[in-house]
N, CA and C atoms as a LAMMPS dump frame, in Angstrom:
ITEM: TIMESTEP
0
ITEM: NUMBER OF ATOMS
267
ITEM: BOX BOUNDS ff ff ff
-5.0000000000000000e+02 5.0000000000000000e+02
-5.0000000000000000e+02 5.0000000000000000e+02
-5.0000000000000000e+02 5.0000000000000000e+02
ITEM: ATOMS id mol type element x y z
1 1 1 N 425.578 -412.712 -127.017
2 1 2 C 425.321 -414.073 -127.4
3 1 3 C 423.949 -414.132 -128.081
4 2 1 N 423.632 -414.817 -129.399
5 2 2 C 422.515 -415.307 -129.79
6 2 3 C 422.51 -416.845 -130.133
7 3 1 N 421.553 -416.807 -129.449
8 3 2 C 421.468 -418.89 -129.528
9 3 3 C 420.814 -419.188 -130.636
10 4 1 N 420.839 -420.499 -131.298
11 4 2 C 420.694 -420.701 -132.497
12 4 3 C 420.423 -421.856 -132.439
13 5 1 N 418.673 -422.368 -133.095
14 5 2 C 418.255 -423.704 -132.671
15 5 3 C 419.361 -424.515 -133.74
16 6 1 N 419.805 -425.812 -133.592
17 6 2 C 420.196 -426.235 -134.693
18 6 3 C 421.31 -426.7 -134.317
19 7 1 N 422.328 -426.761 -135.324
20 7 2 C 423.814 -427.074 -135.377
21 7 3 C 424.734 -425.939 -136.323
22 8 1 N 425.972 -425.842 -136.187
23 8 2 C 426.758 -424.905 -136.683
24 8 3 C 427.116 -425.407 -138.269
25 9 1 N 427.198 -425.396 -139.206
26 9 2 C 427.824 -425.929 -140.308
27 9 3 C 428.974 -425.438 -140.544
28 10 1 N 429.919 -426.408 -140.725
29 10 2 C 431.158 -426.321 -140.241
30 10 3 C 432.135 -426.229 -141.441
31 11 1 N 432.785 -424.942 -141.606
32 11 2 C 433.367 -424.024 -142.328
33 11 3 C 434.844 -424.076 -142.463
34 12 1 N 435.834 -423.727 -143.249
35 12 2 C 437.002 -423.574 -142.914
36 12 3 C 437.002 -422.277 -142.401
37 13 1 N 436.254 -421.294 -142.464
38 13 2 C 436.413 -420.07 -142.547
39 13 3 C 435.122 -419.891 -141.006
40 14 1 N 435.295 -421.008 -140.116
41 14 2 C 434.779 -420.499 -139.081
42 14 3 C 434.852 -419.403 -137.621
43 15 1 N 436.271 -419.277 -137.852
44 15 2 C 437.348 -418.127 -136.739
45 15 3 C 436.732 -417.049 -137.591
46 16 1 N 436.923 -416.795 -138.577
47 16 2 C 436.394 -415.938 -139.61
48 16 3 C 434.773 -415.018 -139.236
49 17 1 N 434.285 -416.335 -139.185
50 17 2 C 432.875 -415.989 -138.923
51 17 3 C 432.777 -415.504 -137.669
52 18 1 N 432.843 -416.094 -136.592
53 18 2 C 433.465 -415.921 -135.48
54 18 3 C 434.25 -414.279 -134.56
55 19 1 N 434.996 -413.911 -135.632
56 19 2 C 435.655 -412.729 -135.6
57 19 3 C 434.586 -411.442 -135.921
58 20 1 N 433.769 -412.23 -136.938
59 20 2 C 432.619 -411.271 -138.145
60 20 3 C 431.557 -410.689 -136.616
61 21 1 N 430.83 -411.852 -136.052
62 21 2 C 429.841 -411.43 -135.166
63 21 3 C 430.82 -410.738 -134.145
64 22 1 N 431.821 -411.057 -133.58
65 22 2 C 432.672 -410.365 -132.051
66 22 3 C 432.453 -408.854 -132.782
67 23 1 N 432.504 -408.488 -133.85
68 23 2 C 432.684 -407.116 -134.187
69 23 3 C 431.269 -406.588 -134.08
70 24 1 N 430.574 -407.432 -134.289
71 24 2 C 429.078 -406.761 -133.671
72 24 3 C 428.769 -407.107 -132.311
73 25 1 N 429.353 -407.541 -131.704
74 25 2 C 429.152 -407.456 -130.326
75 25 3 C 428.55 -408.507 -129.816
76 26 1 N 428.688 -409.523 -130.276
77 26 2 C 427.912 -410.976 -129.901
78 26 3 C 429.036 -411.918 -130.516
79 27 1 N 428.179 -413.35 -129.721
80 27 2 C 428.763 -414.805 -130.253
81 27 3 C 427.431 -415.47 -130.704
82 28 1 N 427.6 -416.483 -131.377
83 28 2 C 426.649 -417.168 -132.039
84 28 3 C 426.58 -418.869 -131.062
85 29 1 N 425.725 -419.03 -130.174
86 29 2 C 425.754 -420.205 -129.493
87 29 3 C 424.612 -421.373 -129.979
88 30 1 N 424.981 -422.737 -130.491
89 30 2 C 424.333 -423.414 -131.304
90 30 3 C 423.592 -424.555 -130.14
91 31 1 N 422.735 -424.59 -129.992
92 31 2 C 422.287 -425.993 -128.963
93 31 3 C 421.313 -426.73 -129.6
94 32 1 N 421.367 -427.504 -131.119
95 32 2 C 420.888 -428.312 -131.386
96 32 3 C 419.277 -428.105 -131.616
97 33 1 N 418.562 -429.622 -131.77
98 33 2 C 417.651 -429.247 -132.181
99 33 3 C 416.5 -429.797 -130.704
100 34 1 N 416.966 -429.895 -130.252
101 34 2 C 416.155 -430.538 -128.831
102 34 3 C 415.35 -429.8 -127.485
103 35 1 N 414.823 -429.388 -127.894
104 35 2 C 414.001 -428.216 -127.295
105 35 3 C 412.762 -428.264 -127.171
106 36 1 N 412.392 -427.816 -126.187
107 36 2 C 410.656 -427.759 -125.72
108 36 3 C 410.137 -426.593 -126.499
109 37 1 N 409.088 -426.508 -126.463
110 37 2 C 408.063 -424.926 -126.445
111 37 3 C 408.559 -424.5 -125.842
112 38 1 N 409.094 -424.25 -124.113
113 38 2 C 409.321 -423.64 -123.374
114 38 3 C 410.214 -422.896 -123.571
115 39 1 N 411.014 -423.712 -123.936
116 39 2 C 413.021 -423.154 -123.735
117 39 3 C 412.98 -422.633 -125.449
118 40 1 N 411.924 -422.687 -126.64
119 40 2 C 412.047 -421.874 -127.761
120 40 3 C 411.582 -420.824 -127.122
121 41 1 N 410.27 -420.709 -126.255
122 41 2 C 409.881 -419.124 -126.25
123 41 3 C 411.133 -418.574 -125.487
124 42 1 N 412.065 -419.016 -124.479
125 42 2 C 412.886 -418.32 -123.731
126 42 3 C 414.1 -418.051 -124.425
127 43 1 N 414.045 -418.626 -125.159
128 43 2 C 415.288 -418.661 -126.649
129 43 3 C 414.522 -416.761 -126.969
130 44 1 N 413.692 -417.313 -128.047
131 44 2 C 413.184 -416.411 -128.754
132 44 3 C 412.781 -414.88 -127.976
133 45 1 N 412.65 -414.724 -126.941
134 45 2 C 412.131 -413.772 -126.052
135 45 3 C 413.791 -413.304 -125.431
136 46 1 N 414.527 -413.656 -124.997
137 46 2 C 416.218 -413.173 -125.475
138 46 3 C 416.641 -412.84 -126.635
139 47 1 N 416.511 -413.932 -127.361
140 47 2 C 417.496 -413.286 -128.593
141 47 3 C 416.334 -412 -129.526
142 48 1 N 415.295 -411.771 -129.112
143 48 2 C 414.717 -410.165 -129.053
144 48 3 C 415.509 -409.065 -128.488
145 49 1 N 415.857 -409.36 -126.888
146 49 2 C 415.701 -408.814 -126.457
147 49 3 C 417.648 -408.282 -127.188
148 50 1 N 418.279 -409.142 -127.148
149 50 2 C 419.419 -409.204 -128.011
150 50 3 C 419.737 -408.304 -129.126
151 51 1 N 418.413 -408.797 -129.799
152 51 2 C 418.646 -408.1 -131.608
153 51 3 C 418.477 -406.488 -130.925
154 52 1 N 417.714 -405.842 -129.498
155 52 2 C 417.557 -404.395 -129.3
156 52 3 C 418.527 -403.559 -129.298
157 53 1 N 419.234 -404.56 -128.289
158 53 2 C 420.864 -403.759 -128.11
159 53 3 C 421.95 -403.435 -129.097
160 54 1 N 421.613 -404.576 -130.097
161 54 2 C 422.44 -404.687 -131.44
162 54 3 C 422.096 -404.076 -132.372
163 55 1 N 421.056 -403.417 -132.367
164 55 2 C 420.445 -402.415 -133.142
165 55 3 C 420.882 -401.05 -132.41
166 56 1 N 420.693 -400.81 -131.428
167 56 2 C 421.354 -399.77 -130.646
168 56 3 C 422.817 -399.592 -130.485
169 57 1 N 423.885 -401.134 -130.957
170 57 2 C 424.95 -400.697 -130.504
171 57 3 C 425.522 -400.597 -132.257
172 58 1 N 425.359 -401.243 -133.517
173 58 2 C 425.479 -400.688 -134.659
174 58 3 C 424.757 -400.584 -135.025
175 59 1 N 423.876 -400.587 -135.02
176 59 2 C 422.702 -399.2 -136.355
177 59 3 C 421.416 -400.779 -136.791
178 60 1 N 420.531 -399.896 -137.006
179 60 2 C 419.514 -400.831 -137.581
180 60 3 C 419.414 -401.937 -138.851
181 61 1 N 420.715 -401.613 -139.617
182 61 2 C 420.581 -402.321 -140.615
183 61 3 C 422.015 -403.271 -140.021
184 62 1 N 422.387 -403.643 -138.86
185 62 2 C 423.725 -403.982 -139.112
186 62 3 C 423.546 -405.818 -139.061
187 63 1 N 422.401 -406.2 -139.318
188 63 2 C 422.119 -408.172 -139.36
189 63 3 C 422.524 -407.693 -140.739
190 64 1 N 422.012 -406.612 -142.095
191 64 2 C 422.171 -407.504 -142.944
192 64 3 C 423.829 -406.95 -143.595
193 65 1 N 424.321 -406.329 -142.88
194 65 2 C 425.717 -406.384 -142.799
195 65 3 C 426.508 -407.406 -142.619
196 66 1 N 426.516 -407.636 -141.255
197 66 2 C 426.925 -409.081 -140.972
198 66 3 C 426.075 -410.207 -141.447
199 67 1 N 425.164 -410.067 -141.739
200 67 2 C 424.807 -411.386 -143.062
201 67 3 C 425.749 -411.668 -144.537
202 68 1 N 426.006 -409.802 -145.385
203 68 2 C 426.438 -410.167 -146.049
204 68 3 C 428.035 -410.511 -146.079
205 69 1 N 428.709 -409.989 -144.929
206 69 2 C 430.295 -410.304 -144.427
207 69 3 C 430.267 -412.2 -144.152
208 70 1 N 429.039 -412.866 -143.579
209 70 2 C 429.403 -414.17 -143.506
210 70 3 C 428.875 -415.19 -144.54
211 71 1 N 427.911 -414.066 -145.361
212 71 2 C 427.53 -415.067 -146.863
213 71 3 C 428.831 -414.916 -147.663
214 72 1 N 430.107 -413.735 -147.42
215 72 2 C 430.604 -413.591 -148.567
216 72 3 C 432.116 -414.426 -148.228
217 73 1 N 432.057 -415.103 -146.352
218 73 2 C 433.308 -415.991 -146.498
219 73 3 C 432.602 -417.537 -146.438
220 74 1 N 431.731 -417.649 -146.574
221 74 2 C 431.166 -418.912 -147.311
222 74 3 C 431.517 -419.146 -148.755
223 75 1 N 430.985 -418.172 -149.463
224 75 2 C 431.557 -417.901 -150.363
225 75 3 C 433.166 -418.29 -150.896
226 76 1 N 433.828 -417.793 -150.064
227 76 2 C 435.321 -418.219 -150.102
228 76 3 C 435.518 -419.119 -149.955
229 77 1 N 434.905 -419.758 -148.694
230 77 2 C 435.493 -421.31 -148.634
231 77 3 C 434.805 -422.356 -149.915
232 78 1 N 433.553 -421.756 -150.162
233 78 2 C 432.913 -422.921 -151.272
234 78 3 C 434.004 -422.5 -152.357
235 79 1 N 434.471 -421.572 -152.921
236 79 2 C 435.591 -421.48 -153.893
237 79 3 C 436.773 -422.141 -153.041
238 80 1 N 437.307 -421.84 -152.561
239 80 2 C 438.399 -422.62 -152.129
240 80 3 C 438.487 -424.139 -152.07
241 81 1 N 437.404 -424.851 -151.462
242 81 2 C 436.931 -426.286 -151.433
243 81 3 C 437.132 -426.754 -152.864
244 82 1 N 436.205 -425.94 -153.753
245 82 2 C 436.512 -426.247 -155.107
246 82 3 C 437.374 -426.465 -155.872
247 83 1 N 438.484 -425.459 -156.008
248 83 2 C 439.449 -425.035 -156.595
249 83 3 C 440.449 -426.554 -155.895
250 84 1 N 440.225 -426.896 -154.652
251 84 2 C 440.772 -428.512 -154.265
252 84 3 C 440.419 -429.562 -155.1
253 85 1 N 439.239 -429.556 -155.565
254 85 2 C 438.884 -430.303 -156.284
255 85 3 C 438.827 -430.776 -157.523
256 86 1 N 439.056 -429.354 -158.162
257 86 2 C 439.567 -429.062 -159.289
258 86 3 C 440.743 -428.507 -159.776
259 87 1 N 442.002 -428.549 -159.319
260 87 2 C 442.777 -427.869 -158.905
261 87 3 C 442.893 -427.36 -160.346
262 88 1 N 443.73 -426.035 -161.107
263 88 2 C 444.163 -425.211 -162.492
264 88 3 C 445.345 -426.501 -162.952
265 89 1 N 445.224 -426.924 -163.879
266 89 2 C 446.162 -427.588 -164.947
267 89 3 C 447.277 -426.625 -165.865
């Protein structure tokens, strides 16, 4: 699990994404933006301790792996969204 200050932006292609991190060995847990100092350093001091294992369990470069596997079904869905919008004549 890595927690994630904020909110999720919400995708068609979110199972997708979803599927992308389970293969690295985590979930992505979103709790908004409402947080102390406290509960960021305890955030931040886990999801360290997080990124160690995930570096140990695929390889050191594997964030910008799975960065570019979930920039590239964003990607899809912003074409897909589109192509609704514009549909081929």
């Amino acid at each position: 699990m890595i927690i994630n200050p904020g909110y999720r932006i919400s995708c068609v292609k979110d199972s997708e994404i979803d599927e992308a991190a389970a293969k690295y060995g985590f979930k992505n847990i979103f709790i908004g933006y409402d947080t102390t100092a406290k509960k960021n350093k305890g955030i931040n001091n886990y999801n360290e301790l997080m990124e160690t294992y995930l570096a140990f369990r695929n390889g050191n470069d594997w964030r910008v792996r799975y960065k570019k596997e979930v920039d590239s079904l964003y990607k899809l869905a912003f074409l897909q969204d589109s192509s609704k919008l514009n549909p081929a004549k």
